[in-house]
PAVO-978943 format. One record per residue (C-alpha): x, y, z. Coordinates in steps of 0.02 Angstrom, whole numbers. Example, Ala and Ser with C-alpha at 12.3 -4.5 7.8 and 13.67 -1.06 7.14 Angstrom:
+--------+--------+--------+
:     xx :     yy :     zz :
+--------+--------+--------+
:    615 :   -225 :    390 :
:    684 :    -53 :    357 :
+--------+--------+--------+
end
This chain:
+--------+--------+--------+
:     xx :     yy :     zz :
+--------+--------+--------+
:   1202 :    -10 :   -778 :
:   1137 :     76 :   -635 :
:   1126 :     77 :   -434 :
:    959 :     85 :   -345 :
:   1046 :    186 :   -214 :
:   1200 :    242 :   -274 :
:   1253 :    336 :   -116 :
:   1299 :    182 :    -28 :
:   1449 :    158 :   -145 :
:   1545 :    264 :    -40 :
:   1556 :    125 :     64 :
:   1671 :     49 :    -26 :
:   1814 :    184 :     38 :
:   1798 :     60 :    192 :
:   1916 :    -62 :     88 :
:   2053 :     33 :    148 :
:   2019 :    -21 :    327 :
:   2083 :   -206 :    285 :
:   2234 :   -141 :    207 :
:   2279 :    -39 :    364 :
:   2250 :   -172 :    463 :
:   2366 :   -289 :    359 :
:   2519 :   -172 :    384 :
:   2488 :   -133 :    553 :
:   2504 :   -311 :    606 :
:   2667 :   -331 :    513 :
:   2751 :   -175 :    584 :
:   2929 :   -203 :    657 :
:   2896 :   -233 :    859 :
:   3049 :   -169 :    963 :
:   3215 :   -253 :    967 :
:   3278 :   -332 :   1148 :
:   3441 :   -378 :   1163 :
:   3476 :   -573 :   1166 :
:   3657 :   -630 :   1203 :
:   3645 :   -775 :   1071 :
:   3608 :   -662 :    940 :
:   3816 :   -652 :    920 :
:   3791 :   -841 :    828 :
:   3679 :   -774 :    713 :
:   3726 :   -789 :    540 :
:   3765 :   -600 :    473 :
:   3651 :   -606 :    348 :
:   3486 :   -637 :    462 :
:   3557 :   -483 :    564 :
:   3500 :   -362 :    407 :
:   3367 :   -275 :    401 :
:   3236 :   -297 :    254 :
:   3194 :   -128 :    168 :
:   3007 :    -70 :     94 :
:   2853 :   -137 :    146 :
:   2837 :   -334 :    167 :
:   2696 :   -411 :     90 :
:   2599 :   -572 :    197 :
:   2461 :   -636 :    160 :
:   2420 :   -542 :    -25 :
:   2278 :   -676 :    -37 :
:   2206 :   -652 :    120 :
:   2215 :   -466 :     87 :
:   2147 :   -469 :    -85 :
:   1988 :   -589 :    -21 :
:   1953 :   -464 :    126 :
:   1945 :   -299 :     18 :
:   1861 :   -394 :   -127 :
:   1698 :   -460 :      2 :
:   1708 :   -262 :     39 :
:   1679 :   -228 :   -121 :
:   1540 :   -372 :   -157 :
:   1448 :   -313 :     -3 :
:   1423 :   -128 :    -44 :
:   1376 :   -174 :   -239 :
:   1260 :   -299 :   -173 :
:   1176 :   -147 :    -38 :
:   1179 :    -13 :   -178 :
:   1061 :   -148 :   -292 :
:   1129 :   -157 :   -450 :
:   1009 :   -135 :   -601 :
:   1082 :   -189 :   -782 :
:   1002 :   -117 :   -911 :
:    922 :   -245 :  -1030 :
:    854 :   -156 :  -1169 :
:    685 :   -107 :  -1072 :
:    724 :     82 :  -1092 :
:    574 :    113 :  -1237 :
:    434 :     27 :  -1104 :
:    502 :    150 :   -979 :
:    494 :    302 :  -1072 :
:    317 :    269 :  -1111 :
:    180 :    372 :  -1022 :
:     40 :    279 :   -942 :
:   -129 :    365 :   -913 :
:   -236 :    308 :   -756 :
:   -455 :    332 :   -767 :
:   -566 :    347 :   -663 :
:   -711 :    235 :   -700 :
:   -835 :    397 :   -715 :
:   -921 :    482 :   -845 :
:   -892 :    649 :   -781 :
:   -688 :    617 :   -763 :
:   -684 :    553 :   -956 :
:   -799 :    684 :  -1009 :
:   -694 :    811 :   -931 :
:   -541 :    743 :   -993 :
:   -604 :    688 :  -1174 :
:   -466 :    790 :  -1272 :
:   -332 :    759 :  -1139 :
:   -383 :    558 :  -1184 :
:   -384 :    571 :  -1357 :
:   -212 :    651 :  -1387 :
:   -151 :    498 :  -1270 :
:   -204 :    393 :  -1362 :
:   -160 :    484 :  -1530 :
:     19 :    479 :  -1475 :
:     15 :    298 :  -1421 :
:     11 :    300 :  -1235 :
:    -56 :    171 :  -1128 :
:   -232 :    215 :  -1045 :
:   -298 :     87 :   -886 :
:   -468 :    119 :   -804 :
:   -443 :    116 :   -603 :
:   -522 :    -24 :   -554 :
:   -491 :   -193 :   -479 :
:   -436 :   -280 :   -648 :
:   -346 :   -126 :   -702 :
:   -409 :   -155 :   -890 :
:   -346 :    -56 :  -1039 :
:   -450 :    100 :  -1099 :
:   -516 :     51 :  -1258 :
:   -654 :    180 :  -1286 :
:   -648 :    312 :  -1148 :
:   -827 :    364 :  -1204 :
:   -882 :    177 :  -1142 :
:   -842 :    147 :   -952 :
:   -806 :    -14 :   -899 :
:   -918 :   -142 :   -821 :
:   -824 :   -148 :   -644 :
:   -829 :     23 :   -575 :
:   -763 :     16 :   -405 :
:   -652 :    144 :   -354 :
:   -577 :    175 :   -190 :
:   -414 :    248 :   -145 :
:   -363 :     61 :   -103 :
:   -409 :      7 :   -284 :
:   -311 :    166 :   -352 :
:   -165 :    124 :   -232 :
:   -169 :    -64 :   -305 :
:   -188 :    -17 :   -493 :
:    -11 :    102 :   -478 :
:     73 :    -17 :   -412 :
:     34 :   -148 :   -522 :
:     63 :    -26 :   -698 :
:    216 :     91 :   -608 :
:    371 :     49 :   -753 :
:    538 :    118 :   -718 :
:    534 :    309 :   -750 :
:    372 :    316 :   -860 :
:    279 :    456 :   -810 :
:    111 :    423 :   -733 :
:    -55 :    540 :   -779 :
:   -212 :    512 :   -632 :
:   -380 :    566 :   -699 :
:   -482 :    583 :   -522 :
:   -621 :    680 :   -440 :
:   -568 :    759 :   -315 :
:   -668 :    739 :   -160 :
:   -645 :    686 :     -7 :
:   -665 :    484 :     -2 :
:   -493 :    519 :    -78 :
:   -439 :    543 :     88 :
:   -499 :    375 :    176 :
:   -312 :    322 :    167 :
:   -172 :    410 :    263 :
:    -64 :    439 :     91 :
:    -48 :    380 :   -100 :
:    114 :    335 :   -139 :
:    161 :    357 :   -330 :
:    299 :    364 :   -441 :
:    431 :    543 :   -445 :
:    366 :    582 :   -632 :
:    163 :    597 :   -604 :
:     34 :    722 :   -651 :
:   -136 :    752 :   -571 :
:   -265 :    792 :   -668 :
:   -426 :    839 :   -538 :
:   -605 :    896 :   -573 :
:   -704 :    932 :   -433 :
:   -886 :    899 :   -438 :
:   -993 :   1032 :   -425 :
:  -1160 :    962 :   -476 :
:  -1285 :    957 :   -323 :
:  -1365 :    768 :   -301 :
:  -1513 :    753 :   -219 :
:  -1468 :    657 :    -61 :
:  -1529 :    485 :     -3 :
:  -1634 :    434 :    161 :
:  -1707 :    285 :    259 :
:  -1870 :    268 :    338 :
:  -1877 :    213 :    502 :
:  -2001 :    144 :    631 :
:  -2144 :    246 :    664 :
:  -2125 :    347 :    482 :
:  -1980 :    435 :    548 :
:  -1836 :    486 :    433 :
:  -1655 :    464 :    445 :
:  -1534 :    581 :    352 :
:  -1393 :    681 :    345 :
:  -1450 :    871 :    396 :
:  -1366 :   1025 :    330 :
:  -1238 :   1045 :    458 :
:  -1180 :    871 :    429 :
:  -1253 :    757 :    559 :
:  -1368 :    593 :    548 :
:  -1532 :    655 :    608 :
:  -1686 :    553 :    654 :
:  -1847 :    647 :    645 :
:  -2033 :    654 :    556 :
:  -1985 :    780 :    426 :
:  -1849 :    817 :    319 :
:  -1711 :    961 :    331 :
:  -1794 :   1107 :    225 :
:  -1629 :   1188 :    134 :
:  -1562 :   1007 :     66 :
:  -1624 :    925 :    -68 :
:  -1672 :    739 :    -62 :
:  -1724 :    595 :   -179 :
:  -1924 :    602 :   -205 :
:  -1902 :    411 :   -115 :
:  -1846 :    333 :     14 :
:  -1694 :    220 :    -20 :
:  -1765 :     95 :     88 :
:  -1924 :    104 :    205 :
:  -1994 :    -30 :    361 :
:  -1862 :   -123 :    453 :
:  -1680 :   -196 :    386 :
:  -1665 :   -378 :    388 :
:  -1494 :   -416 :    475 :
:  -1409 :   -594 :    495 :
:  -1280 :   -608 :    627 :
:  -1203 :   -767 :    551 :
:  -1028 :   -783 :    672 :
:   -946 :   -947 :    753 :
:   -875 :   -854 :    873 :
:  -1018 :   -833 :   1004 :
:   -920 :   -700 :   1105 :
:   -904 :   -604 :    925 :
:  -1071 :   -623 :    896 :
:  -1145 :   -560 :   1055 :
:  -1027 :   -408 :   1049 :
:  -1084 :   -355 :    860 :
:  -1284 :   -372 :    937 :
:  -1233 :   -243 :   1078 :
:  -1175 :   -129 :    933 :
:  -1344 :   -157 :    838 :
:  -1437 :   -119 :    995 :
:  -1355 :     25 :   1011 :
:  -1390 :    108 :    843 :
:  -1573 :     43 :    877 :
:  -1594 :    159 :   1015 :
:  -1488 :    308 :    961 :
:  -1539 :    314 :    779 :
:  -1696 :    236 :    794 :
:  -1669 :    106 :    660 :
:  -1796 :    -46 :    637 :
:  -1678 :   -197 :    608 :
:  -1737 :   -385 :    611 :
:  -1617 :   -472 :    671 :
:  -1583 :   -675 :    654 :
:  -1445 :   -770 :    721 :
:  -1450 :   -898 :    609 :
:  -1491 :   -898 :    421 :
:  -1658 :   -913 :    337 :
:  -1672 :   -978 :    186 :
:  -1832 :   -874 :    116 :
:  -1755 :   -709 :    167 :
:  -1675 :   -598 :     81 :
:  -1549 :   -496 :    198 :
:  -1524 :   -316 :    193 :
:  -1368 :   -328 :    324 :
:  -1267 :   -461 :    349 :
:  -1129 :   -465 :    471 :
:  -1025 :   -627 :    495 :
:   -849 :   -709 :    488 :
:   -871 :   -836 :    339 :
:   -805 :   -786 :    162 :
:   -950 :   -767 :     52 :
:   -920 :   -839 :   -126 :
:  -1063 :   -754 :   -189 :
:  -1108 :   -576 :   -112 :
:  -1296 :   -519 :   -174 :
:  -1291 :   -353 :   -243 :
:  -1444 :   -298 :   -136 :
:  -1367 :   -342 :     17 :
:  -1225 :   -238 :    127 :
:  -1083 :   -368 :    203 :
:   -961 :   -349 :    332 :
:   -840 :   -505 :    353 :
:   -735 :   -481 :    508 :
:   -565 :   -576 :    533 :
:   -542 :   -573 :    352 :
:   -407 :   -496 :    244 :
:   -499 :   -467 :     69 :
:   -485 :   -371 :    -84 :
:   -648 :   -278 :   -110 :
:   -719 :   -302 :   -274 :
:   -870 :   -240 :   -256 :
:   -953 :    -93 :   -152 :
:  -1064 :   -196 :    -55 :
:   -919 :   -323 :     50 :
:   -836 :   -260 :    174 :
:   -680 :   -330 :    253 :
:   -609 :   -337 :    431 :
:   -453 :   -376 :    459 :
:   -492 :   -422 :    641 :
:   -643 :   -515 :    733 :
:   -751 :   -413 :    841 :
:   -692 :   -448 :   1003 :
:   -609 :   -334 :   1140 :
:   -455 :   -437 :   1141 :
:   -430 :   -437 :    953 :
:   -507 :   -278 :    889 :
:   -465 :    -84 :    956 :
:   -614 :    -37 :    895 :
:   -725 :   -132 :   1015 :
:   -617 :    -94 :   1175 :
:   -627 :     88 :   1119 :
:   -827 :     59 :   1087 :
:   -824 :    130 :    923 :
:   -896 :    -20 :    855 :
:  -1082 :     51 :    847 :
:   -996 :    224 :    760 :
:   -919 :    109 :    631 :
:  -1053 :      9 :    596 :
:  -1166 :    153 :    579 :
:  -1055 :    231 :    439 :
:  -1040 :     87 :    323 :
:  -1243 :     95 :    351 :
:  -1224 :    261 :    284 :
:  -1086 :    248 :    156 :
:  -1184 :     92 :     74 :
:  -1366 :    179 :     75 :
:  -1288 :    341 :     -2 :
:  -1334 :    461 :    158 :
:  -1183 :    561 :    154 :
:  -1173 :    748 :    110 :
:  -1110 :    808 :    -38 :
:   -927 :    784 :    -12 :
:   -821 :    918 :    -39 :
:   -654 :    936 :   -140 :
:   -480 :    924 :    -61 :
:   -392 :   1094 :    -45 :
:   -195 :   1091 :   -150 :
:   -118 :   1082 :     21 :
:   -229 :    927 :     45 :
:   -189 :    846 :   -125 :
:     -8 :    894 :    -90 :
:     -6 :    800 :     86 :
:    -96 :    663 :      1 :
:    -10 :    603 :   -147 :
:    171 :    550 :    -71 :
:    331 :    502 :   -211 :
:    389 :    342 :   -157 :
:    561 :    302 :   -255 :
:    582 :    149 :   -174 :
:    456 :     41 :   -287 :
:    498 :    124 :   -453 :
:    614 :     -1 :   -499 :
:    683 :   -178 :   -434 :
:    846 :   -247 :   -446 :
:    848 :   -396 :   -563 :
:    849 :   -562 :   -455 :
:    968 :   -651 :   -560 :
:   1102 :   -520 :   -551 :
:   1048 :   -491 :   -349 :
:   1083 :   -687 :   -311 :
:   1237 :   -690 :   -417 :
:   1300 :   -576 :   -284 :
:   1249 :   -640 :   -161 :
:   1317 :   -817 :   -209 :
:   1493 :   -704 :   -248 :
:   1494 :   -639 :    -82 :
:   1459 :   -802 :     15 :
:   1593 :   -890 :    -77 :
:   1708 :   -765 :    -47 :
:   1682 :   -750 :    147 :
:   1698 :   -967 :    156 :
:   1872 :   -941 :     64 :
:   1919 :   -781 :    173 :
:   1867 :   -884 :    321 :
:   1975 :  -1058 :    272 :
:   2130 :   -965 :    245 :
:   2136 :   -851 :    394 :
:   2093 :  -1014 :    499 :
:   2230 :  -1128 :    411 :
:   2361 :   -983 :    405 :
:   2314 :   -924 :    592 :
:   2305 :   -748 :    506 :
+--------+--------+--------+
end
């Protein structure tokens, strides 16, 4: 047995505030003189000695809901037998081949001494070969959020296998259990980087100094693919029921047209013989096309997959910060970027970073077992209905 937070039990000290009370209402009050008190029988006339006891029910009910309440706040946890799952360590991958090559031996003793391995990824499936990655691959700092939560057991101990780079910091923390161990490899291998062509054989790419640049020739002291990840204009369908919504998201497209230069075709309502680059709307698509980048506004979805993204609200002034602030374009323009790959190498988080990042948050490690919560709870109800009858019928 065992108390989620155990330092509320010194609430129950408080039960000593009933008692008080009970006494102090049956102290002696002062004695008048009455001139019939001469016919009183001699007996009545004595005092009673010690401490008179009124009430013991009453006073009994009101220090036992005390008690009930300050059990039922410090959530009790029984201990069912569970104790060899909890002691078990659990080992968290990331879906990449340089993380499990990295990590081979760290995987194979794991596994040697019976601990449970999950990839990070949407379905959080078991590690059965680390040498063989998964077919779902995602990973974002969401899906890594959403797989320790799901696996997090009691007190096992919890080993991350991660790059460390920045997209781990698209989130304002990671919470995860008190006993966890990062295990970090930064990537130092230089990838060529990725860039569009745009109208009039201009480029568009990410220079050295970090900035989206739109010119005729690439920066010399960066390295980029020998192609073009896409060339000639983007196909966009703005596909929204909301009119209002829709005319706001083709300002923002206008607006990275003449900043950035980009060639977008845009329709307004679908074509059947066209195969979208961009599609921007506020229906749920049931069946995303890999080729194709989507942002569903007014939506709260899971992503599964890199291409769909989700916002939570429509792109309207009145419903979205974003578009009264007029970062809308700026938004747009960096899933653009994050989808096509035009980012510069992203760098690894420094241990103050990492340290700020990764939070301990106690509160989900364990949860109090319902059946022994709402037998409480039941307890202290009944209790208080009793309480409540007697000190009505007794006027006490």
């Amino acid at each position: 047995m065992a108390f989620l937070q155990p330092y509320l039990l010194w609430g129950a000290l408080a039960v000593i505030i009933p008692v008080v009370i009970h006494f102090w209402h049956q102290k002696k009050g002062k004695l008048l003189a009455w001139a019939a008190t001469q016919w009183l029988v001699e007996k009545n006339q004595q005092q009673q000695r010690g401490l008179k006891l009124d009430n013991v029910l009453l006073l009994v009910l009101r220090c036992l809901l005390l008690i009930v309440l300050v059990v039922l706040l410090s959530q009790l946890v029984l201990n069912n037998g569970d104790n060899k799952i909890e002691a078990q360590t659990i080992h968290l991958v990331q879906p990449n081949a340089l993380v499990t090559t990295n990590f081979r031996f760290e995987l194979e003793e794991a596994e040697k001494r019976g601990d449970k391995l999950y990839w990070i990824n949407e379905r959080a499936e078991p590690v059965q070969t680390p040498d063989q990655l998964p077919e779902t691959k995602l990973f974002t700092p969401l899906v890594l959020q959403a797989v320790i939560d799901k696996l997090r057991q009691g007190n096992a101990e919890m080993h991350l296998y991660l790059l460390n780079n920045e997209a781990l910091a698209d989130v304002p923390a990671i919470y995860v259990p008190a006993t966890y161990r990062l295990h970090l490899l930064a990537d130092s291998s230089r990838k060529p980087q990725s860039y569009l062509v745009t109208r009039n054989n201009q480029k568009l790419f990410v220079n050295q100094e970090g900035r989206l640049t739109n010119t005729t020739t690439l920066a010399p002291t960066v390295q980029y693919t020998p192609a073009s990840v896409h060339s000639g204009a983007l196909k966009v369908l703005l596909d929204y029921r909301n009119k209002t919504e829709q005319h706001t998201v083709a300002a923002a497209l206008d607006a990275l047209e003449d900043v950035y230069g980009l060639n977008l075709s845009v329709d307004r309502e679908p074509a059947s013989a066209t195969a979208y680059d961009w599609v921007l709307t506020d229906h749920t698509i049931a069946r995303p096309m890999p080729q194709t980048l989507y942002i569903i506004s007014g939506k709260m979805g899971y992503p599964t997959v890199s291409n769909v993204v989700y916002s939570e609200h429509a792109f309207t002034p009145q419903t979205n910060e974003r578009v009264a602030a007029g970062q809308l374009p700026e938004w747009l323009g960096e899933q653009l970027i994050r989808y096509y790959g035009l980012q510069s190498q992203a760098l690894p988080l420094s241990e103050h970073e990492v340290k700020k990042l990764f939070v301990v948050a106690n509160r989900l490690d364990q949860k109090p077992q319902t059946l022994v919560h709402n037998a409480l709870l039941l307890l202290f109800i009944v209790l208080l209905i009793v309480e409540r009858w007697i000190a009505l019928t007794r006027n006490a």
